[in-house]
C-alpha positions in Angstrom: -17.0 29.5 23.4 -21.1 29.1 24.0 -22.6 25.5 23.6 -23.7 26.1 20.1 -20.0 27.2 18.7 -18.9 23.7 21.3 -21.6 21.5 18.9 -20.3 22.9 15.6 -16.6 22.5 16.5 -17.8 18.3 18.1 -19.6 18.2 14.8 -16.6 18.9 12.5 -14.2 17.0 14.2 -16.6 13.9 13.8 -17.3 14.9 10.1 -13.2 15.1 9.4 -12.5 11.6 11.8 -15.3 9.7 9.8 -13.2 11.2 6.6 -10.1 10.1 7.8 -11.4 6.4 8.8 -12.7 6.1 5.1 -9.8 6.9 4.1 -7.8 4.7 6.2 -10.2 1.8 4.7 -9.7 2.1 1.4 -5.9 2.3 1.9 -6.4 -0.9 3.4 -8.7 -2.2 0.7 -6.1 -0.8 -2.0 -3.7 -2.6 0.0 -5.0 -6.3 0.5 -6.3 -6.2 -3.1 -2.4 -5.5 -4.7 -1.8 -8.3 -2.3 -4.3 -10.8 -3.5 -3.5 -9.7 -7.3 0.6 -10.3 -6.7 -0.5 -13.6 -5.4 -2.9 -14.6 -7.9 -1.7 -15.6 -11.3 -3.5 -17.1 -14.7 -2.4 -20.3 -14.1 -3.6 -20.6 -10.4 -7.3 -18.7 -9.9 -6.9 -18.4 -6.0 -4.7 -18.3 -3.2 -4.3 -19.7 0.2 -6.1 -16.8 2.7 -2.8 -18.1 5.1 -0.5 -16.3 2.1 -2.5 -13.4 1.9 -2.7 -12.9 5.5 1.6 -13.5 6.0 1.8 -11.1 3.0 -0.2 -8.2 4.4 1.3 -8.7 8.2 4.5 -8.3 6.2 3.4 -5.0 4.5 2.1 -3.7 8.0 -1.4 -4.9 8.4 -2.3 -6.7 12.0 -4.3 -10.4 11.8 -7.7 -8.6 12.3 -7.0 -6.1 10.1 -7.1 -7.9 7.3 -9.9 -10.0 8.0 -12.0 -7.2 8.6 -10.7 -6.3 5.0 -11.5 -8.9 3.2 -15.4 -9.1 5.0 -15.5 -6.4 3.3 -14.0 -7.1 -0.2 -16.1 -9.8 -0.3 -19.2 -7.5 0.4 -18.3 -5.7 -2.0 -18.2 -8.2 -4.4 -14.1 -8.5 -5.0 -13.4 -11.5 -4.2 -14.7 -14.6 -3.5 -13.6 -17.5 -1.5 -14.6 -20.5 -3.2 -14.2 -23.2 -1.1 -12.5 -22.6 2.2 -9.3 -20.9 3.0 -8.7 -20.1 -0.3 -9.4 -16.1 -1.9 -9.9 -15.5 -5.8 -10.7 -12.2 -7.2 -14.0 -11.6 -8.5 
């Protein structure tokens, strides 16, 4: 195998782990959002981030896991936490 044939094969195996970690993220995503929604119901708009976080340790997820997770879910405008240590959905 010449260096060229070496780049394309490093090249592809970057393109497929970047695939697989998008992937993996919006599992998680998927994940912490049926969460939040199990937790949430009409009559209370938000939930204790403590629940959420003992819920998704529960279904696998590790501590910093799921708040990297919700940075996101925030970010991506799907919830909101409006006042502290509590999550609604957006």
């Amino acid at each position: 195998m010449d260096e060229e044939e070496f780049e394309e094969l490093m090249r592809r195996q970057r393109m497929a782990l970047r695939a697989v970690a998008n992937e993996s993220e919006t599992d998680s995503k998927i994940k912490l959002m049926d969460i939040i929604n199990n937790l949430v119901t009409d009559r209370n708009k938000k939930v204790h981030k403590e629940a959420v976080l003992i819920e998704a340790q529960l279904e696998g997820m590790s501590e910093s896991e799921v708040e990297r997770v919700l940075i996101m879910l925030k970010e991506d405008h799907m919830i909101m936490e409006p006042e502290p240590g509590f999550i609604k959905r957006a």
